[in-house]
Z-matrix of the N, CA and C atoms (Angstrom, degrees):
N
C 1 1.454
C 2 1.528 1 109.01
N 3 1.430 2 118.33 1 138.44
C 4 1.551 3 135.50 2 -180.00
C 5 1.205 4 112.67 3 -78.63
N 6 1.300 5 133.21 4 116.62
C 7 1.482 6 126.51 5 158.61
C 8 1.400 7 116.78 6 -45.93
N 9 1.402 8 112.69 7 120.91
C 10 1.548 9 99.52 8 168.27
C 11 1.393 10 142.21 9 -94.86
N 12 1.962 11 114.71 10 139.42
C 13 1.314 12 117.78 11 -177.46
C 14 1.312 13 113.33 12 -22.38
N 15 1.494 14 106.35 13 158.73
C 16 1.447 15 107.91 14 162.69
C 17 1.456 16 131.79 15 -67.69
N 18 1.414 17 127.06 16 -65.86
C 19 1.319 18 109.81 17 -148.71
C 20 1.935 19 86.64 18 -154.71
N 21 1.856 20 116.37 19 130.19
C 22 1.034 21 117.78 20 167.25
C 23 1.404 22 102.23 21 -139.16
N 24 1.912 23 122.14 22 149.71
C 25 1.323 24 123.02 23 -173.86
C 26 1.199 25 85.21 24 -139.02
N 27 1.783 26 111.76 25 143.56
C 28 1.208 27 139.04 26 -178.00
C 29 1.592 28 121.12 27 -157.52
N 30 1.433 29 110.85 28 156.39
C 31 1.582 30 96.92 29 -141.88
C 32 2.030 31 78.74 30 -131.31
N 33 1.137 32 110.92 31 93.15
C 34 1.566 33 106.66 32 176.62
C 35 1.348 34 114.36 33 -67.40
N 36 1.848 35 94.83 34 156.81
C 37 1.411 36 90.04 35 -179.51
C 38 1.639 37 120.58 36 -99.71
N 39 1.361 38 117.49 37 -14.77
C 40 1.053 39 133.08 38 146.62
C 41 1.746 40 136.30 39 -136.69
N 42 1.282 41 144.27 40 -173.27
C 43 1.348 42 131.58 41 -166.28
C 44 1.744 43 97.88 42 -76.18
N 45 1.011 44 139.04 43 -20.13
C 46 1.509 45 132.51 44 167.01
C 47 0.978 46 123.02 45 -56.92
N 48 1.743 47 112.75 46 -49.87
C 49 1.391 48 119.31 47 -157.53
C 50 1.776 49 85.69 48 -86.09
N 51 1.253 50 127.29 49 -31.51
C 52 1.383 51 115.29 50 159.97
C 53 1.563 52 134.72 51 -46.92
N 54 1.114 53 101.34 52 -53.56
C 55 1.494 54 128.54 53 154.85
C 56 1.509 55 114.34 54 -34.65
N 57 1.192 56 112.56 55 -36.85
C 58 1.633 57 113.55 56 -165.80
C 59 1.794 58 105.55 57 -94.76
N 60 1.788 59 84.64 58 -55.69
C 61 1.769 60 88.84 59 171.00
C 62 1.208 61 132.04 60 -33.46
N 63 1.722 62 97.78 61 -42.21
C 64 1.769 63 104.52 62 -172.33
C 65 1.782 64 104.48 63 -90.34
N 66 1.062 65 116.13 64 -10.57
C 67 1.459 66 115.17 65 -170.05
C 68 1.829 67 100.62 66 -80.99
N 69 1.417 68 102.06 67 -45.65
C 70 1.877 69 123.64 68 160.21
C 71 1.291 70 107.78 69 -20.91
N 72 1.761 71 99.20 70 -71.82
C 73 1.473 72 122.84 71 -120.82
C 74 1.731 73 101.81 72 -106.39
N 75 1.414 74 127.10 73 -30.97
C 76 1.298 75 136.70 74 -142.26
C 77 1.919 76 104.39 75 -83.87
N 78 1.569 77 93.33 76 -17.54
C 79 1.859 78 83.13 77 173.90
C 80 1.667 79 86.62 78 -91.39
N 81 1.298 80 117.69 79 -38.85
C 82 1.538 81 100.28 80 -156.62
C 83 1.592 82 134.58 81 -63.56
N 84 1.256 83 99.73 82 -25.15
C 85 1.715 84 104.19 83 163.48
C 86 1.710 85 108.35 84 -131.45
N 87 1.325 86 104.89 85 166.41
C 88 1.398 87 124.18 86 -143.88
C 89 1.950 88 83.57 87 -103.38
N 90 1.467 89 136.26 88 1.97
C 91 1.204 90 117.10 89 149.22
C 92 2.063 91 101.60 90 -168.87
N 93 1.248 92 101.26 91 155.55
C 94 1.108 93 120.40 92 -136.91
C 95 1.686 94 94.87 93 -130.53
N 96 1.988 95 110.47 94 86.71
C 97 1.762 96 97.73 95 175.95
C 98 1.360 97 92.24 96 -104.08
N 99 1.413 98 93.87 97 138.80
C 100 1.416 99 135.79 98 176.73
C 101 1.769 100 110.43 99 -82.01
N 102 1.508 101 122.85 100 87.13
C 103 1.746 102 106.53 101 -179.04
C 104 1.832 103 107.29 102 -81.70
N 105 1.035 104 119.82 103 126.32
C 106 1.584 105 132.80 104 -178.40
C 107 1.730 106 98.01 105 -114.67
N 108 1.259 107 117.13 106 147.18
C 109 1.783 108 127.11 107 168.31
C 110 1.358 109 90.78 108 -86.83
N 111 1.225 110 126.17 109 141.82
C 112 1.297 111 163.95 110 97.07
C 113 1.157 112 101.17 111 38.99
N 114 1.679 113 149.62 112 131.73
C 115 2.050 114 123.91 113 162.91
C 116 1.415 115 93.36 114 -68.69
N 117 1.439 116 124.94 115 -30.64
C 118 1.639 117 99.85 116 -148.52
C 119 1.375 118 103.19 117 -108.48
N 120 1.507 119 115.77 118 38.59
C 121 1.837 120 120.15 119 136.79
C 122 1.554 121 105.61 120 -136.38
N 123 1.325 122 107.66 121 21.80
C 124 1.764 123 110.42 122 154.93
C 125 1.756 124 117.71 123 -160.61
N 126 0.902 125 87.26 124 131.37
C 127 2.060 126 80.66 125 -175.50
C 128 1.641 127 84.16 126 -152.46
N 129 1.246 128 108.66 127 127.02
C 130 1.252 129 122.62 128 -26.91
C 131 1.481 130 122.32 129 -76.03
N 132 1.998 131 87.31 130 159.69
C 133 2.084 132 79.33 131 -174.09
C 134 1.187 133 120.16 132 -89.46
N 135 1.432 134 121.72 133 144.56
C 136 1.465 135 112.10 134 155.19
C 137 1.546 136 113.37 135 14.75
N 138 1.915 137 98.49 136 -111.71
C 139 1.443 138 105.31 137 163.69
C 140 1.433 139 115.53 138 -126.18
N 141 1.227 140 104.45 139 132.59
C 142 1.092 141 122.69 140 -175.17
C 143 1.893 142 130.14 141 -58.26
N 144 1.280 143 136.98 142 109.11
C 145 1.582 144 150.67 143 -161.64
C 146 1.679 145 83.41 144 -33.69
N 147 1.705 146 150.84 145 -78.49
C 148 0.898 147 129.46 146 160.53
C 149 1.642 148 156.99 147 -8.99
N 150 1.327 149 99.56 148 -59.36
C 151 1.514 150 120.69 149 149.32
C 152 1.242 151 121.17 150 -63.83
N 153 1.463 152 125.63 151 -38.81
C 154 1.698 153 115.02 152 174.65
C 155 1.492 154 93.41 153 -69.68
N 156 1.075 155 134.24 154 -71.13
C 157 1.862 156 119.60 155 -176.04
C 158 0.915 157 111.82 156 -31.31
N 159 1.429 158 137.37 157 -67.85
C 160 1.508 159 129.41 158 -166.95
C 161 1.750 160 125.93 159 -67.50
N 162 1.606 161 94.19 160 -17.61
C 163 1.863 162 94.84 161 156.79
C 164 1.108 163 103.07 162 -71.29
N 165 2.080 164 131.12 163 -63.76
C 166 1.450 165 115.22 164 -162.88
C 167 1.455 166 102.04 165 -58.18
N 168 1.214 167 140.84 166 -77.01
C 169 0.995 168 122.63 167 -179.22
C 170 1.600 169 139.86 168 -8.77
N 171 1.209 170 115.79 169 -43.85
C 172 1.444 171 145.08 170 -178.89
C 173 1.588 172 95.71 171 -62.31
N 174 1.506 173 110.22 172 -56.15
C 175 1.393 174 123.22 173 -172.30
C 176 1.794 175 123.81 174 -82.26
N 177 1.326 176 104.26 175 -1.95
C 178 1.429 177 127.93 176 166.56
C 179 1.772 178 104.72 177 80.19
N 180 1.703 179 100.92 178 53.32
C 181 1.013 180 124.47 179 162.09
C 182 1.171 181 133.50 180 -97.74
N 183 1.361 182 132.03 181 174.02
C 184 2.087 183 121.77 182 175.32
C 185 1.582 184 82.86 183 -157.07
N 186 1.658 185 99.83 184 136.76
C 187 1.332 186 124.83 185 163.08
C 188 1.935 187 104.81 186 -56.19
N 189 0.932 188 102.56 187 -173.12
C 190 1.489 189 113.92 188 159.83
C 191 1.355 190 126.79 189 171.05
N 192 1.598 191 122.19 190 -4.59
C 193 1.493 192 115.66 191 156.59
C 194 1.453 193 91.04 192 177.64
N 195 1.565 194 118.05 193 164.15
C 196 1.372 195 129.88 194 -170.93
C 197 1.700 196 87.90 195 -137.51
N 198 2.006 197 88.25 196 163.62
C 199 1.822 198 91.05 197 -143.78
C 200 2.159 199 69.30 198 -143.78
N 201 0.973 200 109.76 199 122.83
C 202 1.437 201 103.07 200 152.43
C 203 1.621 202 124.98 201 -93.06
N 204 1.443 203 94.22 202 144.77
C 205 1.586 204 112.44 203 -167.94
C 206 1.187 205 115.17 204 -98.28
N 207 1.262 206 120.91 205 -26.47
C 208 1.803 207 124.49 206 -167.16
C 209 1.464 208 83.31 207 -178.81
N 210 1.976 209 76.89 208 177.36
C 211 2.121 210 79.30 209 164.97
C 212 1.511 211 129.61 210 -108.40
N 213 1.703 212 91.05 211 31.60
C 214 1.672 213 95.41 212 160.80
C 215 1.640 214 109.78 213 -114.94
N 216 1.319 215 123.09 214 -16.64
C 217 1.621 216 125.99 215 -164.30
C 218 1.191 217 101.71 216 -128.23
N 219 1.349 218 125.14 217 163.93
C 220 1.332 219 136.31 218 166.77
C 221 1.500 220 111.16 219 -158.03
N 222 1.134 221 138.77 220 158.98
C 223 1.678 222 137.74 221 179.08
C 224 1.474 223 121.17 222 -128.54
N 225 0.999 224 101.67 223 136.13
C 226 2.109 225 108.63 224 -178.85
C 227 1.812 226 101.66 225 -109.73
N 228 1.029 227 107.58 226 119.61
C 229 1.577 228 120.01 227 161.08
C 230 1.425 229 121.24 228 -72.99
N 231 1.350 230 82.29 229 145.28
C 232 1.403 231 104.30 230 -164.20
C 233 1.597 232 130.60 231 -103.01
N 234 1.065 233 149.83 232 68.63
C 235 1.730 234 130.24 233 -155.94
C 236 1.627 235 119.60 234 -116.22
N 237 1.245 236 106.81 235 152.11
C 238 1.441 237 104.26 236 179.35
C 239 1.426 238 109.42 237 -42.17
N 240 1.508 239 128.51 238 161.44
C 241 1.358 240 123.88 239 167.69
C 242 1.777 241 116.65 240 -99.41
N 243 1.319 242 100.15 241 123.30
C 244 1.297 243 91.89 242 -177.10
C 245 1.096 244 145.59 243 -50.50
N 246 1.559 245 153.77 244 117.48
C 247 1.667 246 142.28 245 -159.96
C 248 1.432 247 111.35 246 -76.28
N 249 0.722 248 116.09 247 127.36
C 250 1.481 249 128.85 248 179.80
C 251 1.674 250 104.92 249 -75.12
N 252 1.261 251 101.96 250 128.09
C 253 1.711 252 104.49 251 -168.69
C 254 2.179 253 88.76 252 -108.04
N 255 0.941 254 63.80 253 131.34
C 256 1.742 255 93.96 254 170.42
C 257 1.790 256 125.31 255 -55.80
């Protein structure tokens, strides 16, 4: 098993190409920011702060804090979820 990179941010253009990134991307680095637009300078968005959770999730991901970038973008990180050892 590979230690994974540190840190990659990517700004999908829709929930697939999200979908794909993280399916890519989620062993290869050790955290995963997600850039999403804002709803209230796009509605509808790209993908939606909801919908990106419920793909990582799907993909055995966990949010864990959002970072604003400007005042049209902002990004939520992404990380493997930890296994609970027995």
């Amino acid at each position: 098993m590979t230690t994974p990179e540190g840190s990659i941010s990517y700004e999908p253009k829709d929930i697939d190409d999200l979908a794909e990134f993280l399916k890519k991307n989620k062993e290869k680095y050790h955290e995963i920011w997600v850039i999403l637009i804002k709803k209230a300078y796009v509605d509808p968005q790209p993908v939606s702060f909801d919908v990106a959770v419920r793909e990582a999730i799907a993909q055995g991901l966990v949010d864990s804090r959002t970072k604003t970038l400007d005042d049209l973008r902002y990004a939520v990180r992404f990380t493997k979820r930890k296994v609970k050892k027995a």
